[in-house]
Steps between C-alpha positions, in 0.01 A plus 500: 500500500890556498597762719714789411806476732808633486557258810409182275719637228805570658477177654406270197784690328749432734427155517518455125876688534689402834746667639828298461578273743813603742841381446628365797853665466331821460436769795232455714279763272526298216643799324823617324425810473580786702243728608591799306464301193125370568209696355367753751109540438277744687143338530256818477173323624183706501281552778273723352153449595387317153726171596185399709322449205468129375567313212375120478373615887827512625635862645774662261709522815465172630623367151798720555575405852489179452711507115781704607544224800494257256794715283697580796514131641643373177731742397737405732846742535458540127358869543495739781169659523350823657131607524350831468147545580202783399148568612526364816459743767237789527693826475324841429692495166439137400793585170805477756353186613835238414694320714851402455511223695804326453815477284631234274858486682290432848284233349337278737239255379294427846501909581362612157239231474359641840487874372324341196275335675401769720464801192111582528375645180314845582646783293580637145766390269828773469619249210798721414660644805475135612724426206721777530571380855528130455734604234732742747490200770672250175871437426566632153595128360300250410201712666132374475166619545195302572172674537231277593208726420096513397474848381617823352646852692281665715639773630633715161809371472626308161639162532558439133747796528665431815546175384710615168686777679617231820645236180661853355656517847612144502453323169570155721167587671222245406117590631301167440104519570273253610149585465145363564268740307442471150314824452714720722839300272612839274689705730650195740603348151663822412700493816671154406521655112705809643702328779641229264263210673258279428077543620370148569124470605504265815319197312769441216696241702801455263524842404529601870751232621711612186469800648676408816730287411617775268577736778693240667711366164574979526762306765647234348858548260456432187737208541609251757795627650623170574479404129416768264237381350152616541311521822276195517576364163516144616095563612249388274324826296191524768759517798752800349435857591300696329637723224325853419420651155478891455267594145418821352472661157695828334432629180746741304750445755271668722638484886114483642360144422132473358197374684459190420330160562714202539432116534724250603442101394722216598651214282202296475287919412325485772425798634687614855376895506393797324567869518290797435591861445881442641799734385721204635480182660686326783420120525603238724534135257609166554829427277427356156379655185194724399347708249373845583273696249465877518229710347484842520214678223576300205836375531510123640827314549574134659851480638689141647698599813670211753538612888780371727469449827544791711603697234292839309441421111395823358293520160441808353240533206555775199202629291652674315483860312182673643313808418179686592106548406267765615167544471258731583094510487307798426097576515356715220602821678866403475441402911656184648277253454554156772457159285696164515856478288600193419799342316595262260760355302489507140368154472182581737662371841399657799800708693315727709178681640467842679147544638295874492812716351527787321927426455710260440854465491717212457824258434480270299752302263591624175207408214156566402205519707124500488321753748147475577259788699180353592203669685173358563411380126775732354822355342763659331858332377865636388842334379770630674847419400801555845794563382855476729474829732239621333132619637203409254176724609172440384170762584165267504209797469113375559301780261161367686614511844 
């Protein structure tokens, strides 16, 4: 059986993409760049007690250990890292349990790979003061955040909303996720949605060393100083850095994009990932061309966009004019009354199902609609037309219930 590592991955990756080989004439680093200019990312590595559990029978933290070794040996000078640590200690209040350990401007590889090597998983998991103080201990350009994590916010807080109002802070901020549970993906994917990153599971290998060689491209000018022309452009497509493409969807020039699902397929439409449920999306891509379709209720659209390297493309989807139904369910005694609503276009195609409710109330885009209340053997049906702005209501009333 294939093991899930994050160790094999980072490795197989890198080895598919190596580093540049060192001009002689250049400094001893093998970089140009200054410090200041380098991405700074804060690695916010959980200790909670869950890491001990095991996927393919390897420990969550071993996988860790031994993959952020494997990122930190071949990343060079190219980014100057810092590590903050939770659940780690046993402290009467287990939600003040973080650790900033060190800073990105006193980066030194051997030191932090011996405080992650010695972080012994035992406690809970303060998700979002760990953010909010990775994010205090970060330069306000080209700032990162990596949180290498297996579960959700135990002690109150809300990560989802730190993680919008630290980007409202700094809008350079990026908060990038990797994760290793499926079932426990909703709120760690909605940390990566609000802090303008990218969630990668640990066993998509080319999704996850996009991912990193992303945050270094954050450092590289858009051109060659030397010759103003693109960064990299003499380097066959596989060996550029990564360029990043920002979706969402607005509606009547509304400023609050709609949740949506998104899919993104490359020249030859294969499929590379899919999105569920996200207001916007922050992905990490190789430079070349791809379509992305967007659904959201019945509106579907396909969309061409090409990414540079190291540089944002931004799509931005419109469905158009919107407007409103309601419904409501009643028993013979004019008392709400729980059933399932459904919705459908027109034509019959399914939009949308709302299990055991007495209410319902809804965008959707401008047209006509079919509306269905079903309970047990019972089914009753309406035509609603939406109209720009406008609310349609509906009353379904069961006379035998």
């Amino acid at each position: 059986m294939q093991r899930l590592s994050l160790t094999l991955t980072l490795a197989l990756c890198l080895m598919a993409n190596p580093l540049p080989a060192q001009d002689s004439n250049s400094p001893a680093s093998g970089n140009t760049s200054s410090s200041a200019t380098r991405p700074s990312v804060m690695i916010v590595l959980d200790g909670s007690n869950s890491m001990w559990g095991q996927l393919e029978g390897i420990n969550k933290i071993v996988t860790a250990r031994e993959s952020l070794k494997a990122l930190l040996a071949n990343s060079g000078d190219k980014i100057n890292f810092g590590l903050l640590t939770y659940g780690d200690k046993r402290k009467k209040n287990g939600c003040t349990d973080f650790t900033l350990v060190s800073r990105p401007e006193n980066y030194d590889m051997v030191d932090m790979l011996k405080n992650i090597y010695k972080l012994n998983p035992r406690g809970r998991s303060p998700i979002s003061a760990a953010l909010e103080t990775a994010a205090s201990g970060l330069p306000r350009q080209n700032a990162h955040i990596l949180l290498v994590s297996d579960g959700e916010e135990s002690c109150g807080g809300d990560p989802c909303a730190m993680a919008a109002k630290l980007v409202a802070d700094n809008p350079d901020l990026r908060i990038d996720v990797i994760g290793f549970r499926a079932e426990k993906e909703a709120q760690l994917e909605c940390i990566a949605e609000n802090g303008q990153g990218a969630f990668v599971v640990a066993d998509n290998h080319e999704r996850l060393n996009t991912l990193l060689a992303g945050v270094e491209a954050r450092g590289l000018p858009e051109n060659d100083p030397a010759t103003n022309t693109p960064a990299r452009s003499d380097s066959g497509p596989d060996k550029m850095p990564p360029g990043s493409l920002e979706l969402n969807i607005l509606a009547d020039g509304a400023r609050v994009p709609l949740r949506a699902n998104y899919s993104i397929y490359n020249q030859s439409n294969q499929n590379i990932v899919n999105f569920t449920s996200r207001t916007q999306v922050h992905e990490y891509l190789k430079p070349g061309t791809y379509k992305v379709k967007a659904i959201w209720k019945n509106y579907h659209q396909t969309e061409t966009v090409t990414i540079q390297p190291g540089q944002t493309s931004q799509l931005q989807f419109d469905a158009g004019s919107l407007g409103n139904i309601q419904l409501a369910v009643l028993d013979r005694r004019g008392q709400p009354l729980n059933v399932n609503l459904s919705v459908y276009t027109a034509g019959g195609d399914f939009i949308s199902q709302d299990v055991l409710q007495n209410q319902l109330q809804t965008q959707l885009p401008v047209g006509r609609y079919r509306v269905k209340a079903n309970l047990e053997k019972l089914e009753q049906e309406a035509v609603l037309d939406v109209s720009h702005g406008n609310t349609s209501t509906h009353t379904f009333r069961f006379e035998n219930r």
